[in-house]
C-alpha atoms as a printed R data frame, in Angstrom:
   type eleno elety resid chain resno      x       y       z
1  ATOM     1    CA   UNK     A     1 25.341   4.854   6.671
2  ATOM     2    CA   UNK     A     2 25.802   1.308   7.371
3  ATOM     3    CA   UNK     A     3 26.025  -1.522   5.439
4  ATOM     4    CA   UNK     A     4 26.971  -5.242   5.183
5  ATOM     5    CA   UNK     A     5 29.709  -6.704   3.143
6  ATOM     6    CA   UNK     A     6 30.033  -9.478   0.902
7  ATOM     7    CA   UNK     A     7 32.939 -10.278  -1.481
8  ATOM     8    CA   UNK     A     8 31.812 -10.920  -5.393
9  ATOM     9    CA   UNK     A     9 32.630 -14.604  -5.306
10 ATOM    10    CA   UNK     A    10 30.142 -15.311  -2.543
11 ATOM    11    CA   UNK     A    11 26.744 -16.893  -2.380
12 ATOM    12    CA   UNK     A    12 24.869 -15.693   0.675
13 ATOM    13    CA   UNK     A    13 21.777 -16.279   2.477
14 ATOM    14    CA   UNK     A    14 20.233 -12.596   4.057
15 ATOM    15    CA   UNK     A    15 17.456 -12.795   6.306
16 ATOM    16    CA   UNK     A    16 14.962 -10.350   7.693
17 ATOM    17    CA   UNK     A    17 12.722 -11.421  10.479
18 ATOM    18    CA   UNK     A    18  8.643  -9.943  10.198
19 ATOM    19    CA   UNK     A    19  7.648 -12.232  13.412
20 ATOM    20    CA   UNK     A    20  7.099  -8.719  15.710
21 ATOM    21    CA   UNK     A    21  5.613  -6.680  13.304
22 ATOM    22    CA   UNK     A    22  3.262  -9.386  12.361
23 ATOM    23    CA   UNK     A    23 -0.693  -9.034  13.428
24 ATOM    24    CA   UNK     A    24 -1.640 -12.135  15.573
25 ATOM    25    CA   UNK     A    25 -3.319 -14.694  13.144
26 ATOM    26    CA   UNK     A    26 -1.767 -13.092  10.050
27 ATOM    27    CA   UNK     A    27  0.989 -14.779   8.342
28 ATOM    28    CA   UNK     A    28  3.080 -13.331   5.094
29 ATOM    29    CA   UNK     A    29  1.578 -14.435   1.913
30 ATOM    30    CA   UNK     A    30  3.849 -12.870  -0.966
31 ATOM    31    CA   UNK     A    31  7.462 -11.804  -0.912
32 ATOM    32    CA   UNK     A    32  9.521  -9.447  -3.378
33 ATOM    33    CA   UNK     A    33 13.260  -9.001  -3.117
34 ATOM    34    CA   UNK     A    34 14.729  -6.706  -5.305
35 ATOM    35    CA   UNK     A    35 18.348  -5.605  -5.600
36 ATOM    36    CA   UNK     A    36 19.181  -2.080  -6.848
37 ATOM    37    CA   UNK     A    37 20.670  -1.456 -10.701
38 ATOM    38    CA   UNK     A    38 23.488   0.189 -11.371
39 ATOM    39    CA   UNK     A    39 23.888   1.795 -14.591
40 ATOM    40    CA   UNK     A    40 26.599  -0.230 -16.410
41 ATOM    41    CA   UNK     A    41 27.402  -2.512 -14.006
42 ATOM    42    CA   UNK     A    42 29.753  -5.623 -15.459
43 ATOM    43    CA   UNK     A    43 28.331  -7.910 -12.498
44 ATOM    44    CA   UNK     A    44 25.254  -6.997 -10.790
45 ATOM    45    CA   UNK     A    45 24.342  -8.146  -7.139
46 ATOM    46    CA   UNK     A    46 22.133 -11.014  -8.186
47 ATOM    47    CA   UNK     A    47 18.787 -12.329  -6.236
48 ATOM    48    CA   UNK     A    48 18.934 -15.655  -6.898
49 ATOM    49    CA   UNK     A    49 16.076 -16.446  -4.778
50 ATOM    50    CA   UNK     A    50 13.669 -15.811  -2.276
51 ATOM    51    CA   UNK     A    51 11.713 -17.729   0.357
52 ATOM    52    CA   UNK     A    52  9.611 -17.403   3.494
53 ATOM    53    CA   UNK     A    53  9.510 -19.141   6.956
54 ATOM    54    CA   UNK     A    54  7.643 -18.521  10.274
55 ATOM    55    CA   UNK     A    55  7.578 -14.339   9.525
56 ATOM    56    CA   UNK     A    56 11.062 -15.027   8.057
57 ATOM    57    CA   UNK     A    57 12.230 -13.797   4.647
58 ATOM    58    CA   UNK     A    58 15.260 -15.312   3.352
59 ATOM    59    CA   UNK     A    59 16.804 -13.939  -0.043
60 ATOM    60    CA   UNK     A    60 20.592 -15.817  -1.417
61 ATOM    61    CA   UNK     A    61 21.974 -13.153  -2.954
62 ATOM    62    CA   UNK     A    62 25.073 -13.849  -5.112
63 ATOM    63    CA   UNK     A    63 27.785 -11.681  -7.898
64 ATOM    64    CA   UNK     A    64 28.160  -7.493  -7.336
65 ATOM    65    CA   UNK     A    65 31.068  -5.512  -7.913
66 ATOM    66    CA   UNK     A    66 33.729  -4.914  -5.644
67 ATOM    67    CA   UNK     A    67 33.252  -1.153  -4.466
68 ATOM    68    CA   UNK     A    68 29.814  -0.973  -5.342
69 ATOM    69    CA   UNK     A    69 26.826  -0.302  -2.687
70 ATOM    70    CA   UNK     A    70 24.101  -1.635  -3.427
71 ATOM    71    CA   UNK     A    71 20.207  -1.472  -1.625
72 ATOM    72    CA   UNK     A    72 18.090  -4.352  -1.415
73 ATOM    73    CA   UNK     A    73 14.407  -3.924  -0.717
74 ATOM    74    CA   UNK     A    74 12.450  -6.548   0.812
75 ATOM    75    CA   UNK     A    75  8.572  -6.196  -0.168
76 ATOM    76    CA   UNK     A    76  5.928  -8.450   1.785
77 ATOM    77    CA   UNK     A    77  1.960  -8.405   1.613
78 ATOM    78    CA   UNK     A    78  0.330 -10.728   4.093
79 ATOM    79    CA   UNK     A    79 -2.766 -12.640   4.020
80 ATOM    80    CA   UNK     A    80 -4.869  -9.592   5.153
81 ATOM    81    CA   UNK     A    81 -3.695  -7.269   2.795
82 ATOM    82    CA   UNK     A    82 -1.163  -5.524   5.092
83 ATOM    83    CA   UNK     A    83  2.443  -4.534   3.163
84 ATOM    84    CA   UNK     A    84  5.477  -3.882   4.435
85 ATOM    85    CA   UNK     A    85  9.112  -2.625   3.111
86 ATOM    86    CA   UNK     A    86 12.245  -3.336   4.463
87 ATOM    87    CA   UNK     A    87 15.655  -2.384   3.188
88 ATOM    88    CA   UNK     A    88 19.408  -2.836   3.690
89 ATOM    89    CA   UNK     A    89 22.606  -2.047   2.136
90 ATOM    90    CA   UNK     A    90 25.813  -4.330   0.977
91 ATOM    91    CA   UNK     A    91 28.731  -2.997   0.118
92 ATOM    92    CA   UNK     A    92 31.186  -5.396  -1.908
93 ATOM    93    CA   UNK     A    93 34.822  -5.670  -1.317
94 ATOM    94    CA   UNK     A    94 37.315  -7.982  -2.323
95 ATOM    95    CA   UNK     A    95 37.900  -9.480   1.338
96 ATOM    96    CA   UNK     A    96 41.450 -10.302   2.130
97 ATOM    97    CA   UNK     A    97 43.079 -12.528   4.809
């Protein structure tokens, strides 16, 4: 399947946007982003933190290990109850010139 890549060294923003599955009047209230674990991994992809904007969730997501794919889940609950799940994957590589 696909998947995005991002080299070990780098410190990324990731965004995912909720604004057109959003109910009119109901805005996000609670986010979770979680990055999958990989049994013995030296350097784990890293969620270093997490914030919310106009329906937009925005994780910086930092370390992994080159040839590791890894899922992240995005987890929201709005302000009427409603939850939703999103998820992508990111492959890291050692990127090259």
């Amino acid at each position: 399947g696909a998947f995005i890549e991002k080299d070990p060294y780098a410190v990324l923003d990731y965004s995912l946007d909720w604004h057109n599955w959003m109910p009119s009047g109901d805005q996000i209230s609670s986010i979770t982003v979680t990055a999958q674990t990989i049994s013995g991994d030296a350097a784990p992809l890293v969620i270093d933190s997490s914030t919310n904007t106009n329906f937009i969730v925005t994780a910086t997501i930092s370390g992994g290990t080159a040839g590791n794919i890894y899922n992240v889940e995005y987890k929201i609950i709005t302000n009427n109850s409603l939850r939703d799940s999103r998820n992508f994957r990111i492959k890291v590589v050692e990127r090259q010139v």
